[in-house]
C-alpha positions, 0 to 999 in steps of 0.5 A: 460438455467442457470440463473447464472455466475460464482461466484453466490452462490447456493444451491442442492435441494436434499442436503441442508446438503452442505450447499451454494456452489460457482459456480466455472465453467461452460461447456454446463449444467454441473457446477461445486460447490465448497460447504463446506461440500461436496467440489467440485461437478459437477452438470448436470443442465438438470437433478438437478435445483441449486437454485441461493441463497445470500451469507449467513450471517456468511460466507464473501467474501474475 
């Protein structure tokens, strides 16, 4: 089951080098991150655990 909505921020546990993506949508397990240094990424949570993260501090909400 997926612990987060829409609009929480997460990171890959593999590929911190994306930086903190957006959840942009959601269909069954497959979520969709909008992260800043790799765009947009569907995610198969049945396979790769996103971990629910605070926005950080240099970047804010518009």
């Amino acid at each position: 089951m997926l612990y987060f909505t829409l609009g929480d921020f997460v990171t890959h546990p593999a590929r911190p080098d994306w930086g903190v993506g957006q959840v942009q949508s959601i269909v069954g397990t497959n979520v969709t991150v909008n992260f800043p240094n790799a765009g947009k990424q569907m995610i198969n949570c049945a396979i790769v655990e996103l971990v629910k993260t605070d926005l950080p501090d240099d970047r804010t909400r518009k």
